[in-house]
C-alpha positions in Angstrom: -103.8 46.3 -77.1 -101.3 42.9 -76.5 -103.9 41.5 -74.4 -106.4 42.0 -77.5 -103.9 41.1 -79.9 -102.8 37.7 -77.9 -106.9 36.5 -77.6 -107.1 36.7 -81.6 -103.9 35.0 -82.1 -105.5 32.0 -80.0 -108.5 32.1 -81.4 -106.9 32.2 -84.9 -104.7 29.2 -84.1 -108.1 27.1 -82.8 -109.8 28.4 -86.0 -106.9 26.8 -87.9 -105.5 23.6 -86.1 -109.4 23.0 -84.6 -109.9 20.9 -81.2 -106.5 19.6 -80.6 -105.2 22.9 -80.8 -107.8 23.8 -78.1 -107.1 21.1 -76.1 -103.6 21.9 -76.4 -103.9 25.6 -75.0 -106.4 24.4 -72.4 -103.3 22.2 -71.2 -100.7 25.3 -71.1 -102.9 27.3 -69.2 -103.9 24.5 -66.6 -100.0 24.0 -65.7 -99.2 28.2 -65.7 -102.4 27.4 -62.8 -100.8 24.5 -61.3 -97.0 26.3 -61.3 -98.6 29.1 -59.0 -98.4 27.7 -55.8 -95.9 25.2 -56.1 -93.6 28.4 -57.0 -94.7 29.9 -53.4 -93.7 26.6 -51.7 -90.4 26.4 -53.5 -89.7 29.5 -51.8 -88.7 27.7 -49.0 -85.6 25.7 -50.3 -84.1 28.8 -51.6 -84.2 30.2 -47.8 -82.6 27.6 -47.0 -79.8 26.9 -49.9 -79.0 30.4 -48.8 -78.6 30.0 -45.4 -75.8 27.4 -45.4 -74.1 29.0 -47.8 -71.0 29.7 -45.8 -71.1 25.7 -45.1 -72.0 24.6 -49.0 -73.1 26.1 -51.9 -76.0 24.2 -53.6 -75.9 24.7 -57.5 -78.8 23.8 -59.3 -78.5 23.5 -63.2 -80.7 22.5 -66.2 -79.8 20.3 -69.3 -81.3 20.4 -72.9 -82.4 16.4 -74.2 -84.3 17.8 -76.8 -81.6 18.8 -79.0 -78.9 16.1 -79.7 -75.6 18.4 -80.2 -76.1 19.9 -77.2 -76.8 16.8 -74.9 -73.9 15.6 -76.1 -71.7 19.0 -75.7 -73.0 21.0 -73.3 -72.8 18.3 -70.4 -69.7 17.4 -71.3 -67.5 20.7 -71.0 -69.2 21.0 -67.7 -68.1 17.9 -66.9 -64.9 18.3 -68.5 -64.2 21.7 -66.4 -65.3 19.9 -63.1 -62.7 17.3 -63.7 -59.8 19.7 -64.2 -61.3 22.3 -61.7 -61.7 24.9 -63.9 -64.2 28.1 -63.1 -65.4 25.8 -59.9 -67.0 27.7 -56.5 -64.0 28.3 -54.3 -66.0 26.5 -51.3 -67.1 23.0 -51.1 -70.2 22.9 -53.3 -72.6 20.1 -54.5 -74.0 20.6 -57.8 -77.7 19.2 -58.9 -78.8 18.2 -62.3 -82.0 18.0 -64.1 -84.0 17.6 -67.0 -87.1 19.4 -67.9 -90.1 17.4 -67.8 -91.8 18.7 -70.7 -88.6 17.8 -72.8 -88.6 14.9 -75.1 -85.5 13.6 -75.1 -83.2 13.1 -77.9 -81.3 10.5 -77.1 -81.5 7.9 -73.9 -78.5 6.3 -73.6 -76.7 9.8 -73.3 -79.2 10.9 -70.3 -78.1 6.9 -69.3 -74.6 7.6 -70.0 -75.2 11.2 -68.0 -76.4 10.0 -65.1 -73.4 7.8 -64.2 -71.3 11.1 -64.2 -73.3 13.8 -62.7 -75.8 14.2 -60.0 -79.7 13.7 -61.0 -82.6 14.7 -59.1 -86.1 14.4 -60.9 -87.2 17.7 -62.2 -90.7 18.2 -60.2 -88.3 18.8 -57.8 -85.4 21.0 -58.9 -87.6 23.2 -61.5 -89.7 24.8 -58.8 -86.0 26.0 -57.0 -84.5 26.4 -60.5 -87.3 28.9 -61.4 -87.7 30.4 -57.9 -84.1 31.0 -57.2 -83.4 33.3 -60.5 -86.2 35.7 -58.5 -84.4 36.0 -55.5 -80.8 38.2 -55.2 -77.8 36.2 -55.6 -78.8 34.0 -57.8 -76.3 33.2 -60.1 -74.3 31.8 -57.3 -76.8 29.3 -57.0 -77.1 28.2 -60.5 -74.8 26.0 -62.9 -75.1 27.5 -66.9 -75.1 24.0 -68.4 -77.3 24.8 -71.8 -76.0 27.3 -73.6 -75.5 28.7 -77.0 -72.2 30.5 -76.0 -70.8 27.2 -74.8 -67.5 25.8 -76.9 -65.0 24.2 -76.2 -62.4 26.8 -77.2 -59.9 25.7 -74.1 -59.8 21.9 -76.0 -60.9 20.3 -72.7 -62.2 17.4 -74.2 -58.4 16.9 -75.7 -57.8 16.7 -71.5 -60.4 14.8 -70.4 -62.9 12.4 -72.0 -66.4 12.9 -70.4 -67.8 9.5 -71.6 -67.5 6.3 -71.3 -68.8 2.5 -72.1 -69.3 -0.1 -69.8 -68.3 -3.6 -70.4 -71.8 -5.0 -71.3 -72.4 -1.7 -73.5 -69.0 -2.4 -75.2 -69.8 -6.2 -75.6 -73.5 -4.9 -77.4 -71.8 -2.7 -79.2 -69.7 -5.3 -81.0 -72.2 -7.5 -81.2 -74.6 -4.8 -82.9 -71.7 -4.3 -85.5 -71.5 -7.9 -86.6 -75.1 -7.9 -87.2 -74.5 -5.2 -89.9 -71.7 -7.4 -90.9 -69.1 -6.3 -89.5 -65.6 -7.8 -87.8 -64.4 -7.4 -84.6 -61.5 -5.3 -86.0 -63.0 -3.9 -89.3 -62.9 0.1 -89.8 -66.0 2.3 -90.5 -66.7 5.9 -90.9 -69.9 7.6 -90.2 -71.5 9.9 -92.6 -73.9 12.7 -91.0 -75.6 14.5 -93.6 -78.1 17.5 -93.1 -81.4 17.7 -94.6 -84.4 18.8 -93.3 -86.4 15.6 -92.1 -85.2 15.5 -88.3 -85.9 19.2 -87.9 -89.6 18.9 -89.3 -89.9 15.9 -87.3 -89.0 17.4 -84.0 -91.3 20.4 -84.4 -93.9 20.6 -87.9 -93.6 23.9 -90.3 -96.9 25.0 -88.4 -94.8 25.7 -85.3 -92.2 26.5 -86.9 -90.5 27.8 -90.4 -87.5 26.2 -90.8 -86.1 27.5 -94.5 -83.9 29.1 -92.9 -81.9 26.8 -92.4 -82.2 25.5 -96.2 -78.9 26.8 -97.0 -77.5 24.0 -94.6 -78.9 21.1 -96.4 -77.3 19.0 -99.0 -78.2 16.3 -101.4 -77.0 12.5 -100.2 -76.5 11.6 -103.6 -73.6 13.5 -104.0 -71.9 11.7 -101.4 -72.1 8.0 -102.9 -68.7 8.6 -104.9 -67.1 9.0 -101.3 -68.4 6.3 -99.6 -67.6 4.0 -103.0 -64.1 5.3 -102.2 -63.5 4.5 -98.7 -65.1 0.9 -99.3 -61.6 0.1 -101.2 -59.5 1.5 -99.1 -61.5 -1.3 -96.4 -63.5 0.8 -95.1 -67.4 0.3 -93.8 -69.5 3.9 -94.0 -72.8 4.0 -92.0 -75.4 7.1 -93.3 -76.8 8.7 -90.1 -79.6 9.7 -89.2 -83.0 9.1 -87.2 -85.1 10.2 -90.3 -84.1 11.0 -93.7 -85.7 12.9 -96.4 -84.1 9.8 -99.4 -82.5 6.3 -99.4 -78.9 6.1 -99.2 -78.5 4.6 -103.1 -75.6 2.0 -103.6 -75.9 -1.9 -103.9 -72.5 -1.6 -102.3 -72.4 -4.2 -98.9 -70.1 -2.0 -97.1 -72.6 0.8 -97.6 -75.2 0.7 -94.6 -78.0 2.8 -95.1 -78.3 3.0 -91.1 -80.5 6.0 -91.0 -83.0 3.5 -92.7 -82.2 0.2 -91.1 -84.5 -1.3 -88.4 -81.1 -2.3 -86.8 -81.0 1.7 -85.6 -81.0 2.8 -82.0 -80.4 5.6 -79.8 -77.3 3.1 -78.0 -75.7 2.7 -81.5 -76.3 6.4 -83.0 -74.0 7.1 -79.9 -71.5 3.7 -80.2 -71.1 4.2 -83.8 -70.5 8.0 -83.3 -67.2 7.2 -80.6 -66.3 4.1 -82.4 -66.0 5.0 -85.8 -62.5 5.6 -87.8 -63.7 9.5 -88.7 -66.8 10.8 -89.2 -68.0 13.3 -92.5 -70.5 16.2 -91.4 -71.9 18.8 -93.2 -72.4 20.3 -89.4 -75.2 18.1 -87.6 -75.3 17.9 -84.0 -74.2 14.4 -84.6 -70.8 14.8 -84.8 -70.5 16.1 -81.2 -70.6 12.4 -80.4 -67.0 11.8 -82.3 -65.7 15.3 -81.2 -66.2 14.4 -77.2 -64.7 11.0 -78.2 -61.9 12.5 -79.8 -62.9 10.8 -83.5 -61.6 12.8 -86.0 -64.0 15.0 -88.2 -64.2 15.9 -92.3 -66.2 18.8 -92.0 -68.1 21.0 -94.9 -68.5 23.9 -93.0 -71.1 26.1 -94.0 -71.2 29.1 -92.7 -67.5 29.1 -93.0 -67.1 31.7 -89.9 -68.6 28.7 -87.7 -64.8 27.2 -87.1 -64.5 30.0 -84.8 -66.7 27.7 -82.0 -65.4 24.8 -81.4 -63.8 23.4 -84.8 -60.9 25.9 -85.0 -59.7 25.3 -82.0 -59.3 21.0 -82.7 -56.7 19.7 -84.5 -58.8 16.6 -85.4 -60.8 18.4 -88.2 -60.4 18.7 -91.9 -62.7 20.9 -93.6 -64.0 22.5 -96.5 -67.1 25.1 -97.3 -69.5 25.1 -99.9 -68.8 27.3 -103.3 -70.2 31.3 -102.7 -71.1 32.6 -106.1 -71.5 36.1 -106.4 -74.8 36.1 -108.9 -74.7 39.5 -110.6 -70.8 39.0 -111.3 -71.2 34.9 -112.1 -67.9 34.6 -109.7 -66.8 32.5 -106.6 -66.2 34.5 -103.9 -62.9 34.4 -102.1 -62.6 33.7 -98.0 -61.8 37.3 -97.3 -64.9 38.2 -99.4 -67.3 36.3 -97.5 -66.6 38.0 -94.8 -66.4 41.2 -96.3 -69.9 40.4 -97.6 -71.0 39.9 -94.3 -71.7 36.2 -94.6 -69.5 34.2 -92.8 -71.8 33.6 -89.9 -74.7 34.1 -92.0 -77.5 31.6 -90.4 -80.6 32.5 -92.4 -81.1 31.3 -96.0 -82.9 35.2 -96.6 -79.4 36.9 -96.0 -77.9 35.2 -98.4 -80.2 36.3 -101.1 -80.8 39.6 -100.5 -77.0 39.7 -101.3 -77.3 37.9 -103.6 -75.1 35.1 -103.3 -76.1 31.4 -103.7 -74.8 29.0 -102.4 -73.4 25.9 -104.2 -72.8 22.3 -103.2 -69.3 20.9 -103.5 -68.9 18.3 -106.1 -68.8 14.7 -105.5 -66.0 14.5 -106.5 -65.1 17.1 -104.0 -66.5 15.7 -101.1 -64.5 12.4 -102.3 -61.1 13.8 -102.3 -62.1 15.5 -98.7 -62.2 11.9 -97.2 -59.8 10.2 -99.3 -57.8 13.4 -97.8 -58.6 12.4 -94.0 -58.1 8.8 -94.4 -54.5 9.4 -96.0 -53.9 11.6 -93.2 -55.0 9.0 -90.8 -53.2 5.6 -92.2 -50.1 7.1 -93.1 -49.8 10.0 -90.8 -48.7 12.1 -93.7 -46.2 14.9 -93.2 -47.5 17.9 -95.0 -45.0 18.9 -97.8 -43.3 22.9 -96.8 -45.7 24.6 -99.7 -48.8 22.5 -98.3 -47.6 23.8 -94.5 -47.3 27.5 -96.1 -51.1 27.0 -97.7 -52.4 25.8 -94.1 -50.5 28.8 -92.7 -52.2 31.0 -95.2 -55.7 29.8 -94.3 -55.3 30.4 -90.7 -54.1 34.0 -90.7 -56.3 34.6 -93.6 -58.9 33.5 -91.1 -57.8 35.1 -88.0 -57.6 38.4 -89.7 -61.1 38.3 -91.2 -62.5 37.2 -88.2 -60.9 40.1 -86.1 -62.0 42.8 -88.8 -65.3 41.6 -88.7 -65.6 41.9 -85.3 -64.3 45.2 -85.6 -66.5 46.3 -88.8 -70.2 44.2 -87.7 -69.7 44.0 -83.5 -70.4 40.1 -85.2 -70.3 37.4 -84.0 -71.1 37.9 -80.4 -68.8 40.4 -78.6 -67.4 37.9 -76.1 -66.1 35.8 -78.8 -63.0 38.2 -79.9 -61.7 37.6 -76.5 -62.4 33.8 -77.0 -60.8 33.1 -80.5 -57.3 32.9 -80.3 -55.8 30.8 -83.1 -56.8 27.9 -85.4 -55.7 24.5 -85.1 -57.7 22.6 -87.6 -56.9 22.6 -90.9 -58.3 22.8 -94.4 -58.1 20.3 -97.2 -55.1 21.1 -98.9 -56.4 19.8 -102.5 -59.2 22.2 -102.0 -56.6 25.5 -101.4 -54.8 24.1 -104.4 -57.7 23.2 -106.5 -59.3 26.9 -105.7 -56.3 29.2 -105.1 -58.2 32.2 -105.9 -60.5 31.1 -102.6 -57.4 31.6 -100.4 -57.3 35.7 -100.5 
């Protein structure tokens, strides 16, 4: 019955998509052909991997390029607990890294930027063992768990140690690059990384995929001209992100750079600008792993708001806020403890949302710009919060804890392992937000 029911999805997809889709599934199923006996001689190097094991253990280990977040994250808290010998084999070990041929890479210069820290072999070599070993008992002592949704950096290693680095001639482009947009050597800029749906679509079409789940995510780059406007006369420079982009960046402003649409963009500079700039505002793009691993500070809108309980809560370096959840039958803004209570806080899928019947709504320019004017006051004059501000951070955090443990508790959500990962938060919210929405902070 599968067998019958996989030949008519094929034949419904050639029907459809016509001869490239045919051509495309008479590819697949000539390298599944090809993989056959290549598997049978990679047999052999497992043998033997496992036969001087009690002289080295050889660790084999695969990284994602096709998603930028995590070939900027992932590597680097491996890297990061290799450095400070952290969850390491107790004997002397050498550790091999690849990337997956089929893989289109994200971004070069971090695979370039990669491969001066960590050991690369090409990947017609290391697949076969990578794929062969996980057949054969005892394999998870030969394998390194690079890629991984579960992987944050809740121990702030990258606080420790910073994975990346610029050589002199990529520091000496970089500047150069940054006078071309007009730029001095010691003027100030601020990235802005705002989602919308272009990159996904890009990387894979709705045919493959449905991606309105993710709508919920999205936000409208208009709203964030007033913010830029404002850090432009405080001296700033603000560069929009981005490798494609659904709408212009509007403003006849010379200190706002429209890089996601400049022909001056490229893979080197989405990563300079990223560990160069002052801070950087996301609405949660993979992005702003680049400043996080080179310890930029981040603004963050944070939506789902149970998200900080990855990476961000554990950072000290961001400053967030989360976009307004009305309660549609009752025409009210749900509070944080009600968004978990609601079940939404990790909420991923646009659906959820509605069959509760909550939607989800933007924050306000003007919001946005008191978030940044917020971080850069924070930055310049290394403000000292006043006691009632320190009592509203205070709030937010146990607030937050306690939600997150009684959700746990109540949905088994998130995942089980992270209870025994969260332990406090570090980051804080904006303070004109609790102040501005104290009915949010209960």
């Amino acid at each position: 019955m599968k067998i019958k029911k996989f030949i008519s999805k094929q034949i419904f997809h050639i029907k459809t998509y016509g001869i490239k889709e045919l051509l495309r599934k008479f590819y697949l199923l000539t390298k599944i052909l090809i993989k056959f006996p290549i598997n049978i001689i990679a047999i052999i190097p497992c043998v033997i991997i496992r036969l001087i094991k009690p002289l080295i253990i050889i660790r084999v280990g695969i990284v994602d390029s096709t998603n930028f977040g995590e070939l900027v994250r992932d590597p680097a808290i491996y890297y990061c607990k290799k450095r400070l010998k952290i969850d390491l084999p107790k004997k002397k070990y050498l550790d091999l890294i690849y990337i997956h041929y089929k893989d289109k890479t994200s971004n070069k210069q971090l695979i370039k930027m990669w491969k001066r820290k960590l050991n690369f072999l090409p990947a017609y070599l290391l697949d076969p063992i990578y794929r062969v070993n996980k057949l054969i008992p005892g394999w998870k002592t030969h394998e390194i768990e690079i890629s991984s949704n579960e992987i944050y950096d809740i121990d702030n290693l990258i606080k420790k140690c910073q994975p990346l680095d610029f050589t002199p001639d990529e520091e000496a482009h970089g500047k150069e690059m940054l006078n071309k947009f007009g730029l001095k050597d010691d003027d100030k800029f601020v990235c802005f990384a705002i989602r919308d749906s272009a990159y996904q679509l890009r990387k894979i079409p709705s045919r493959f995929r449905d991606w309105s789940y993710h709508d919920f995510r999205h936000q409208d780059i208009d709203n964030f001209v007033l913010a830029a406007e404002e850090l432009t006369k405080r001296g700033y420079y603000v560069f929009r992100m981005g490798v494609v982009v659904h709408k212009a960046f509007n403003s006849n402003n010379p200190k706002i750079i429209d890089y996601a649409n400049s022909n001056l963009r490229s893979g080197f500079m989405d990563v300079y600008l990223g560990a160069k700039c002052s801070f950087c505002l996301s609405t949660g793009t993979g992005f702003d792993d680049v400043p996080y691993i080179f310890r930029r500070p981040i603004a963050l809108i944070q939506c789902p708001i149970g998200n900080i309980s990855k990476s961000h809560a554990y950072s000290e370096k961001f400053l967030i806020i989360t976009k307004h959840h009305i309660l549609k039958k009752e025409n009210r803004r749900l509070s944080l403890s009600e968004i978990f209570s609601h079940g939404v806080a990790y909420t991923y899928k646009t659906e959820i949302f509605n069959q509760k019947g909550i939607e989800l709504v933007d924050n306000t320019p003007d919001e946005i710009k008191d978030l940044v004017v917020e971080m850069a006051d924070n930055l310049e004059f290394k403000k000292q919060l006043k006691p009632e501000d320190e009592e509203l951070q205070k709030t937010f955090r146990s607030l937050f804890a306690s939600n997150f443990k009684s959700s746990v508790e109540r949905y088994g959500y998130p995942r089980t392992n992270e209870l025994f990962l969260f332990n406090e938060v570090r980051s804080s919210f904006s303070t004109k937000f609790l102040k501005e929405n104290k009915n949010w902070l209960r």
